[in-house]
N, C-alpha and C positions, 0 to 999 in steps of 0.2 A: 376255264382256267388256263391262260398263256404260261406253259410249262420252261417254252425256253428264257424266260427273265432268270430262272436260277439255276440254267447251266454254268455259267461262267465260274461262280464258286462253288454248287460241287465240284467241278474238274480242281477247285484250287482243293478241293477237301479232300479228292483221290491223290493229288501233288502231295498231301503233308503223311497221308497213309503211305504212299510207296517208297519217299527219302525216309520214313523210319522202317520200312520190312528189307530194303535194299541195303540199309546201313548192319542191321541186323544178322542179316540173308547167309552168313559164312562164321557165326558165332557159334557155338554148343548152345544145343536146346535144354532148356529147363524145363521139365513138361509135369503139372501138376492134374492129376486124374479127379474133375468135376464130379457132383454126385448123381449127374448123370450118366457117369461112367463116359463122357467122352472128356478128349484130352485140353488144355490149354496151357499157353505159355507166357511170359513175360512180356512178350510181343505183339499178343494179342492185346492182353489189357494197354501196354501205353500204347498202341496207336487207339484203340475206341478213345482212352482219352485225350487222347489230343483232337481226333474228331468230334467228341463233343467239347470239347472246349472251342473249338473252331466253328462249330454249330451257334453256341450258346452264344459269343459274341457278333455273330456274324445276325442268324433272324433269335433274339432271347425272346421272342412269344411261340417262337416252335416248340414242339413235341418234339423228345427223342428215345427211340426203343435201340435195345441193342441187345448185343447176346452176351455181355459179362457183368452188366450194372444192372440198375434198379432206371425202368422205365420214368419219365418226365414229362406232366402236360398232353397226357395223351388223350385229352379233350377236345383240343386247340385243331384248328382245321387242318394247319398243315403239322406232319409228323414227318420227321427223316428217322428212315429205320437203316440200322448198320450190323454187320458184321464185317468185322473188324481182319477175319483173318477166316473168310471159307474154304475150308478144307486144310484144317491145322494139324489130322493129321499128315498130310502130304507135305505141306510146312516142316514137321517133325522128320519125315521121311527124306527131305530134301527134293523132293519132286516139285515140279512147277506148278502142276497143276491145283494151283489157289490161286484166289481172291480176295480183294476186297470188295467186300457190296456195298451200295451206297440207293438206298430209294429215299424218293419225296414223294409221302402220299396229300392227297384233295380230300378232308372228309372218309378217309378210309381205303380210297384208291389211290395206290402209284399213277403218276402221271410224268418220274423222269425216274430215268436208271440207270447207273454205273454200274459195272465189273471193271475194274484194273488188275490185271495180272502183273507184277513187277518184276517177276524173274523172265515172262515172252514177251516183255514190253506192248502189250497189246492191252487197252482201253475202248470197252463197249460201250456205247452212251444212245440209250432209249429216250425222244422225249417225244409227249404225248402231241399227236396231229404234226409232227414235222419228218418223225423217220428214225433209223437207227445206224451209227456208223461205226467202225472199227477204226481206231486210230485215223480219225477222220475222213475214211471213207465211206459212202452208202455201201451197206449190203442187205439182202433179201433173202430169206426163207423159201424154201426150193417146192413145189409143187412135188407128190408120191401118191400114182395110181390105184396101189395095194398094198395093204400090210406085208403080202406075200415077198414085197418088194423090197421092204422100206428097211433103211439102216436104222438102228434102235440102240438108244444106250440107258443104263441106270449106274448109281453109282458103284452099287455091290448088293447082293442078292442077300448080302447078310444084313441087310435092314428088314426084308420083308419077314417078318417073325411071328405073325396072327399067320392063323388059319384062311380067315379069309386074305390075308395080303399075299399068301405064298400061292396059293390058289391063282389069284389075278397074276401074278408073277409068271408062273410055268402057261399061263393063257397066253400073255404078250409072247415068252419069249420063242411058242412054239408057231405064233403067228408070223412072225414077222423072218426075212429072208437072213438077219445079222443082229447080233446084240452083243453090242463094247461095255466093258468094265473102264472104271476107275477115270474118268473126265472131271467126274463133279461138275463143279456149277460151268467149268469150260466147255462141256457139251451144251450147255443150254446156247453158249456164244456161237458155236457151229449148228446147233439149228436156227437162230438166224441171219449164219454167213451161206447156210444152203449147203451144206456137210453132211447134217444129223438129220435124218425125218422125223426120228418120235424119240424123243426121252421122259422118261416118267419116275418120281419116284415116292417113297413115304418115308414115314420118322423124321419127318424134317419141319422145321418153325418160321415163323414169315421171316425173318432175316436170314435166312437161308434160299429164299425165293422173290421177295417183293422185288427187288432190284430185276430180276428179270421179265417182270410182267411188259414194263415199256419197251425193253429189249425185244423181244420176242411178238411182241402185237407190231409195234411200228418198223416192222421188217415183213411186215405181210404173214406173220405165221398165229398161230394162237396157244393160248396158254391157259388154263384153267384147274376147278379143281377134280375130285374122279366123276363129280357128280354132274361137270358140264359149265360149274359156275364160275362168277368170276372171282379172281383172288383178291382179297381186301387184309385187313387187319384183322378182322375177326375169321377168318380164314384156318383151315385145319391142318393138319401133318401128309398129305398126300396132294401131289399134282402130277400134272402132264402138260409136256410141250410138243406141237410139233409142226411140220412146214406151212399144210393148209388146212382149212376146215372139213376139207373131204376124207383126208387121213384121220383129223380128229374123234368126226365123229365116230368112226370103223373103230377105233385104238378107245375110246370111252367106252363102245359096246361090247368091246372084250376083258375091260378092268371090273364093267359092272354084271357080268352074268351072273 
């Protein structure tokens, strides 16, 4: 499947995501507490919509999942999966560090992947068999000889909430040489600009992740779930990324003990 046929309009469907979170970006937040207990705002919901509506007219036999509506066509081979606004609360907090996600899955696999940050003007674009670039340039996922080595990030340690999660949690982070709080999905960007060697995390939903799969593979790194697999659509609440396969495997054998 030729993934670059539909860069040209994701990028236009990251263009209509960041003229509405930039227009927005310096307004008072309205933040209404989901019953998931996590936050959203006015700004989440109208850019998904205008992303799916910009979806819907652009391929209307696509699938679309997102994280505020009610999934569509999630049969159809291709599915664009979105969120609208990753890491809303940092949005709420005024920190930069969000995105918008944007993937186009084949059959269940991502095969292209945006991140647009609109407040660091930086746009990651993963597409399958061609490469990954920031703001159009190549960049690559950095080789790490030992865990004992390796820079490591998660979001916040107050996700891992299971016995077993906290468990793998205090493994990674007593393995690894450094471990950063609070990047979100912008650490996944710095492991594959060759920054971050391992990032991992759980409680998290494919539109919190699909968009990084292309990202992170076609920059030379790997990305999967704790179990080694690949990420698809039917895919669970825990992953890891990081520069190469040789770091992968060490950083799996310590999530799975």
């Amino acid at each position: 499947m030729n993934a670059a046929q539909f860069v040209e309009q994701a990028h236009r469907f990251a263009d209509i995501s960041r003229a509405i979170i930039l227009d927005e970006i310096h307004r008072p937040r309205e933040v209404t507490v989901k019953s998931d207990a996590t936050p959203v705002t006015p700004v989440d919901r109208q850019v998904e919509i205008a992303l799916r509506a910009a979806i819907e007219k652009t391929y209307p036999g696509h699938g679309i999942i997102g994280e505020e509506y009610d999934d569509i066509r999630t049969d159809s081979d291709f599915v664009w999966v979105v969120d609208p606004i990753d890491g809303t609360m940092a949005f709420v907090a005024g920190l930069p560090t969000f995105s918008t996600l944007i993937a186009l899955t084949w059959r269940g696999s991502p095969i292209l992947g945006i991140m647009d940050s609109p407040v660091t003007a930086e746009r990651w674009t993963g597409i399958d068999g061609i490469g990954t670039t920031c703001n159009g340039q190549t960049v690559h996922a950095r080789s790490c000889r030992t865990l004992a080595t390796a820079f490591a990030h998660t979001s916040s340690p107050l996700y891992f909430e299971t016995p077993d999660d906290i468990a793998a949690y205090d493994r990674i982070k007593n393995a690894v040489q450094f471990l950063i709080f609070g990047g979100g999905c912008h650490a996944f960007g710095q492991v594959a600009k060759g920054h971050i060697d391992v990032a991992f995390e759980t409680a998290h939903d494919i539109h919190d992740y699909l968009a990084l799969v292309p990202i992170i593979n076609n920059a030379g790194g790997v990305i999967s779930d704790w179990q080694g697999n690949p990420l698809t659509l039917d895919s669970g609440r825990r992953f890891l990324a990081t520069g190469d396969n040789n770091i992968h495997e060490r950083a799996l054998g310590i999530l799975q003990q």
